[in-house]
C-alpha positions as CSV (number, residue, x, y, z in Angstrom):
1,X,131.2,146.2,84.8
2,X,128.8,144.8,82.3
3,X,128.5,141.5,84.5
4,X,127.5,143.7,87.2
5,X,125.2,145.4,85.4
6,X,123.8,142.4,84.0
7,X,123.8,140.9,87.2
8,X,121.7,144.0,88.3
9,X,118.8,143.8,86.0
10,X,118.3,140.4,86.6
11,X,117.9,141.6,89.7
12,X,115.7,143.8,89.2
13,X,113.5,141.2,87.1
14,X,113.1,139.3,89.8
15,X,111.9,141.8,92.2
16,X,109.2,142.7,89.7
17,X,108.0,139.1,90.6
18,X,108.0,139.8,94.1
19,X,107.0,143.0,94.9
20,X,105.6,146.0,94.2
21,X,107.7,149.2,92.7
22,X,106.8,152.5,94.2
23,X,106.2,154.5,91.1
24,X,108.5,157.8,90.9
25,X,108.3,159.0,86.8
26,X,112.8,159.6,86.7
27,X,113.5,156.2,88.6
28,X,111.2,154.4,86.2
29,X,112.4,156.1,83.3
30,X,116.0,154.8,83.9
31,X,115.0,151.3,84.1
32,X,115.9,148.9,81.1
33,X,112.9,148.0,79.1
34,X,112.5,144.5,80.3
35,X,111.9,146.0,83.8
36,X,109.5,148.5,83.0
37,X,107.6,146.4,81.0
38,X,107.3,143.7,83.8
39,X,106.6,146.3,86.7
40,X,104.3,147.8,84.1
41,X,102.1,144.3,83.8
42,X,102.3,144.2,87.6
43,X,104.1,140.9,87.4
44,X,103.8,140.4,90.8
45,X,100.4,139.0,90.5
46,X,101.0,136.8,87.5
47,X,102.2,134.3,90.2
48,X,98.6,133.7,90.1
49,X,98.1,132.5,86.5
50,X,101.8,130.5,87.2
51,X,100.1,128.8,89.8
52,X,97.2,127.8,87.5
53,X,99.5,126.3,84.9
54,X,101.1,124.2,87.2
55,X,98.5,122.6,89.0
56,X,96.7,121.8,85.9
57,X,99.7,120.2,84.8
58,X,100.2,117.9,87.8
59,X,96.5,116.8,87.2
60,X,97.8,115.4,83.8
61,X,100.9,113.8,85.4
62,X,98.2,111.9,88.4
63,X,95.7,111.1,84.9
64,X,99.6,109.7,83.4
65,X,99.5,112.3,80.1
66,X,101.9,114.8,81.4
67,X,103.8,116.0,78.5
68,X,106.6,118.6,79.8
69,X,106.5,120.7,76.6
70,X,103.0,121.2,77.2
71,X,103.3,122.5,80.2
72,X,105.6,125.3,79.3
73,X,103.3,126.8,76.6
74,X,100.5,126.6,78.6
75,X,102.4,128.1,81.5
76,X,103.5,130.7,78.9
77,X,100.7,131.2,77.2
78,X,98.2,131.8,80.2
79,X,101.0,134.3,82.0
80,X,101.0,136.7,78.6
81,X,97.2,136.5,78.7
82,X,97.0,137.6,82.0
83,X,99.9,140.2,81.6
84,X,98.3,141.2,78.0
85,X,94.3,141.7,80.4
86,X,96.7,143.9,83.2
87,X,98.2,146.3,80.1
88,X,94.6,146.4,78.6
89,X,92.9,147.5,81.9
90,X,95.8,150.2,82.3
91,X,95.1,151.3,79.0
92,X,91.1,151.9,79.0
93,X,91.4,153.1,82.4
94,X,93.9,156.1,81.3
95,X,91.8,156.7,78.0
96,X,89.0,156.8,80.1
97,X,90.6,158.8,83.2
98,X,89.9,156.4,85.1
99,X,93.3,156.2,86.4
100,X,93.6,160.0,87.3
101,X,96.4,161.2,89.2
102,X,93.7,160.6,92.6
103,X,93.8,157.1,91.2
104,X,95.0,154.2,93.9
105,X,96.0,152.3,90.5
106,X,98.8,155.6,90.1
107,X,100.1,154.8,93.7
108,X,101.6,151.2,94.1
109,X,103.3,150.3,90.4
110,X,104.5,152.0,87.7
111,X,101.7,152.8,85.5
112,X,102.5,152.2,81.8
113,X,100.9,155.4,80.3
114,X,100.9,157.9,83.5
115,X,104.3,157.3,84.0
116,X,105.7,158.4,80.5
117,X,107.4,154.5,80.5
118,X,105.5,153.8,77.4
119,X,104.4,155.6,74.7
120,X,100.0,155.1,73.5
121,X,101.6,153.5,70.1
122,X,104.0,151.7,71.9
123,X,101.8,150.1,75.0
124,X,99.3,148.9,72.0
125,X,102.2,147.2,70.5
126,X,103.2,145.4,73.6
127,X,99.7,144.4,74.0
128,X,99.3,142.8,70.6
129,X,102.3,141.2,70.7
130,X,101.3,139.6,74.4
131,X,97.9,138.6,73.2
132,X,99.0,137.2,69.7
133,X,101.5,135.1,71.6
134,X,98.9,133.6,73.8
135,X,96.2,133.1,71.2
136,X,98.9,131.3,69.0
137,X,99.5,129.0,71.5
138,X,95.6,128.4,72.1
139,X,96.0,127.7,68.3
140,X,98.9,125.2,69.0
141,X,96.7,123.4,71.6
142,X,93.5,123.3,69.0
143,X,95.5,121.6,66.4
144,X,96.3,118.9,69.0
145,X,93.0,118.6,70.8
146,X,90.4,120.1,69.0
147,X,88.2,122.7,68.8
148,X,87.2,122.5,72.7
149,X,90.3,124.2,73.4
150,X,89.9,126.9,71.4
151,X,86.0,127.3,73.1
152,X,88.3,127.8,76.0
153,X,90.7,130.4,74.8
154,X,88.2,132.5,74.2
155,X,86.0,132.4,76.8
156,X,89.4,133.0,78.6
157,X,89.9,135.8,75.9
158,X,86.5,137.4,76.2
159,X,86.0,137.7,80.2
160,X,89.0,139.1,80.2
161,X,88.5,141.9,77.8
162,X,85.3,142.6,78.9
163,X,86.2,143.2,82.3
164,X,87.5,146.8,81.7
165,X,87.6,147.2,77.8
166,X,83.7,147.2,76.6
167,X,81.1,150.1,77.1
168,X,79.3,148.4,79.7
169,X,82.6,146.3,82.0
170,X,82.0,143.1,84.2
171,X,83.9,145.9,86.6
172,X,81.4,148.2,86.6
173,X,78.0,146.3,87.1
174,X,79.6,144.1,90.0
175,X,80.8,141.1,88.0
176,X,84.3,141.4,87.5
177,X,85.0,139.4,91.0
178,X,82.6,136.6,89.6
179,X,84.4,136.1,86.2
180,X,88.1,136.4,88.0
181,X,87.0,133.2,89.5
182,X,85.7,131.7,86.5
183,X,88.9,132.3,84.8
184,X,91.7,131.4,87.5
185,X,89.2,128.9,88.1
186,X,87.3,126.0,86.0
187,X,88.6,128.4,82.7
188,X,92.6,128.1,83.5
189,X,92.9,125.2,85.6
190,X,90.0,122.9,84.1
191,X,90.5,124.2,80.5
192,X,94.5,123.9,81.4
193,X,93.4,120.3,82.0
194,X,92.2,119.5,78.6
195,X,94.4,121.2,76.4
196,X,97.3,118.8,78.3
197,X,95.0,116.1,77.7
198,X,92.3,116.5,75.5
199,X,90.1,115.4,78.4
200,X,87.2,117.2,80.5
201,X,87.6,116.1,84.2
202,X,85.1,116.8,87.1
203,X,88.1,116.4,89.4
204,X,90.1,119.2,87.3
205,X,86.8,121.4,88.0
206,X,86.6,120.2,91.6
207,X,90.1,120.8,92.2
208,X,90.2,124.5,90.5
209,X,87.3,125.9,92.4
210,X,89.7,126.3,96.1
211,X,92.2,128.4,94.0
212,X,89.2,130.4,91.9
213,X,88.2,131.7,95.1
214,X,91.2,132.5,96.2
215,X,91.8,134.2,93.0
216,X,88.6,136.0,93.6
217,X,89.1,136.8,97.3
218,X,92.5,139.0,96.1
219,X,90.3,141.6,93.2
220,X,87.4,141.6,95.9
221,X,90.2,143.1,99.0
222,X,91.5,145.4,96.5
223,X,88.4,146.9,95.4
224,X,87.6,146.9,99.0
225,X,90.4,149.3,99.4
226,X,90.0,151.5,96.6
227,X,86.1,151.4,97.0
228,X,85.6,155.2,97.5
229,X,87.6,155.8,94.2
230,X,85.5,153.7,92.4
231,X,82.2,155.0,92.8
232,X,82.9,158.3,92.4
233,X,83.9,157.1,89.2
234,X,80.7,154.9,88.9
235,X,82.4,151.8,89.1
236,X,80.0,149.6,90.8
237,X,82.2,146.7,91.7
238,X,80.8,144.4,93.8
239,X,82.2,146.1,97.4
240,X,80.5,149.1,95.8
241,X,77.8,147.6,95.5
242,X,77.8,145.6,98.7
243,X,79.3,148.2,101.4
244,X,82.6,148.2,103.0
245,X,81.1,145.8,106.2
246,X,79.6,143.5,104.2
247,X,82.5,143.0,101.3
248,X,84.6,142.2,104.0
249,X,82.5,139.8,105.6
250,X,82.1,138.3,102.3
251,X,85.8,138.0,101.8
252,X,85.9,136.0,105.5
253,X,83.7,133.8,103.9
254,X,85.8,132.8,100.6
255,X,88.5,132.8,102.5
256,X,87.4,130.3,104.9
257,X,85.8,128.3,101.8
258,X,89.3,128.0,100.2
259,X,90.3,125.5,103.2
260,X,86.9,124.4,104.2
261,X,86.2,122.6,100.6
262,X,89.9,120.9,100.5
263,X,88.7,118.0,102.6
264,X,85.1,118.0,101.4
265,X,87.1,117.0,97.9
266,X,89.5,114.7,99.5
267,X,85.9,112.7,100.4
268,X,85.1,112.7,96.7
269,X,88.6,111.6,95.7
270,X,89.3,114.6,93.8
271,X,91.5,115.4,96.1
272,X,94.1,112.9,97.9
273,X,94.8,113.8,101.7
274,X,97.9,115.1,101.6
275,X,95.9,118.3,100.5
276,X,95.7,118.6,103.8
277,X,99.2,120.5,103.6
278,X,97.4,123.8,103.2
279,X,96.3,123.8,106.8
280,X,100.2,124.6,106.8
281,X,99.3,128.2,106.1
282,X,96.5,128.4,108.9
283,X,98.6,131.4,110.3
284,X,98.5,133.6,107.2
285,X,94.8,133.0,106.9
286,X,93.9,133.3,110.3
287,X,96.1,136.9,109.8
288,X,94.1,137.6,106.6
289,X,90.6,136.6,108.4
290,X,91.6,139.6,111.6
291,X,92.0,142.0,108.6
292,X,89.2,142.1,107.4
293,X,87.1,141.7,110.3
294,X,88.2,145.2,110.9
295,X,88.0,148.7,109.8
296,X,91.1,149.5,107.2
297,X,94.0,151.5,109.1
298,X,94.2,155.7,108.1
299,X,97.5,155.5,107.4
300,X,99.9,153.1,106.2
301,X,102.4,151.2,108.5
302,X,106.1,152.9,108.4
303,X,108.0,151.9,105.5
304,X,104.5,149.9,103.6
305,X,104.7,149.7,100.0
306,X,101.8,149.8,98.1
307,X,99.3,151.5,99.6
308,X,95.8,152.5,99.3
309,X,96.0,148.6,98.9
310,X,95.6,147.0,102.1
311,X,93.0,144.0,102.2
312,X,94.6,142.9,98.7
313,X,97.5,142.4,100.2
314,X,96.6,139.8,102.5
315,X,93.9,137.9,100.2
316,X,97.5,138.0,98.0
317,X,100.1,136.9,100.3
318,X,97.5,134.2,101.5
319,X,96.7,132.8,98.3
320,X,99.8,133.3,97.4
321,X,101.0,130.3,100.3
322,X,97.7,128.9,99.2
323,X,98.8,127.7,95.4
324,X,102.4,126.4,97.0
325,X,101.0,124.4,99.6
326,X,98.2,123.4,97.5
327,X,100.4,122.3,94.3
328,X,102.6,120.7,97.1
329,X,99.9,118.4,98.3
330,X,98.7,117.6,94.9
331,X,102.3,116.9,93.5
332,X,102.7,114.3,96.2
333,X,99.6,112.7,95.5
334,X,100.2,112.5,91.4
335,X,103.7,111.1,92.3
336,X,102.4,108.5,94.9
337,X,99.7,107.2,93.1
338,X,101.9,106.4,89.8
């Protein structure tokens, strides 16, 4: 029995990786604590900051300074940074009834606070703990390579508490979008890049700017979707700001950019040609690209998990196959050229 129910929660660990949880406040209260916590920190889209790590990584295995050990803090580090921002958003946005029980945010995962998983005293804990964790490893990295690094940790640090934490939020004044690609971006990939190596690189910069925007292109379809919400809470995110029409178009527009600057890259040798590989996807973009050059359904489809979130979904799953592919292409590369 305890193998099964060990079994089980690994299980469940895993799911909290791969999808979302329909938030119900008695199922979520019997989950172990591991679980909640995960589901809480929407681990689903930490994939993301994963991603990161690993593809600044295998630009210090192509530059021949790949150090394994490395790569697991900063792989560490940049996931509890990222998990430690998603607690902190959920926190100011209860505080601040922002997430109101009208909120999309109360509808697709288990909300940390509004949910009764975790206690006011108890969610601040978590969050300490997450973001002295990642700042001790930024501290690890600036005692190999110097004080760069920690100029990178936090810048990393900052934009990500003052999207949703500060008086006046990147969210609110149509910024938050920009600085998701700064960070999942040049920040994470290019600053990844130097604390592996102690090295700036304009082809770690090239290379991270494909995944920033795909980064950017999954926060602009969800604000797309929960647009209304927002500005009746004068949140003037950038689809606030811009209209339904024209967010969406905009979103056509990063997407294609994503895949459009791959070869532009491969002509300036950032990139080898086996980037290519991310054409493999074609499919799931061209699917993503038919979304949002339409009106968002009034319903969800039978059985759909996560709604009011619909565009994000797609930007998601697509930049999800993005990063694979993309690491793919640049892993053969690295390994080829040594």
């Amino acid at each position: 029995m305890a193998e099964e129910s060990s079994n089980n929660k690994i299980r469940v660990w895993s799911s909290a990786f791969r999808g979302f949880y329909k938030p119900n406040s008695k199922d979520a209260k019997k989950l172990d604590s591991v679980s909640r916590a995960l589901f809480s920190a929407r681990s689903v889209i930490l994939v993301i900051s994963f991603q990161a790590a690993v593809i600044a990584s295998i630009l210090s295995y192509r530059a021949g300074m790949f150090n394994p050990l490395y790569s697991i803090l900063l792989v560490f580090g940049l996931m509890a940074a990222h998990a430690s921002s998603n607690l902190i958003n959920d926190y100011f946005g209860y505080m601040r009834n922002l997430d109101s029980k009208e909120s999309p945010r109360r509808n697709y995962t288990i909300h940390p606070l509004a949910s009764g998983t975790f206690s006011k005293r108890g969610l601040r804990a978590l969050i300490g703990g997450l973001l002295l964790f990642s700042a001790a490893i930024g501290i690890i990295f600036t005692y190999i390579h110097g004080i760069v690094v920690l100029e990178f940790t936090v810048a990393g640090l900052l934009i990500l508490l003052f999207y949703d934490t500060t008086p006046i939020t990147l969210k609110e004044i149509g910024l938050g979008e920009i600085a998701t690609f700064v960070v999942w971006g040049p920040l994470m990939i290019g600053g990844g890049y130097y604390a592996l190596t102690g090295q700036l690189s304009i082809d770690a910069f090239f290379v991270s700017i494909p995944y920033g925007l795909g980064v950017m292109s999954i926060l602009v379809g969800k604000h797309i979707d929960q647009m209304k919400f927002d500005a009746s809470k004068h949140q003037k995110t950038l689809p606030v700001l811009l209209g339904s029409a024209n967010a969406r178009t905009l979103n056509v527009f990063i997407i294609i950019a994503m895949y459009a600057l791959v070869p532009i890259f491969i002509f300036l040798n950032a990139l080898t040609i086996f980037a290519l590989v991310v054409l493999m996807n074609a499919p799931m973009a061209a699917s993503a690209l038919r979304v949002f050059l339409h009106p968002k359904p009034r319903g969800p489809p039978r059985g759909y998990v996560g709604w009011p979130l619909w565009y994000h979904r797609y930007s998601l799953i697509n930049n999800r196959n993005f990063g694979w592919l993309y690491i793919l292409g640049l892993l053969i590369g690295a390994v080829l050229a040594i």
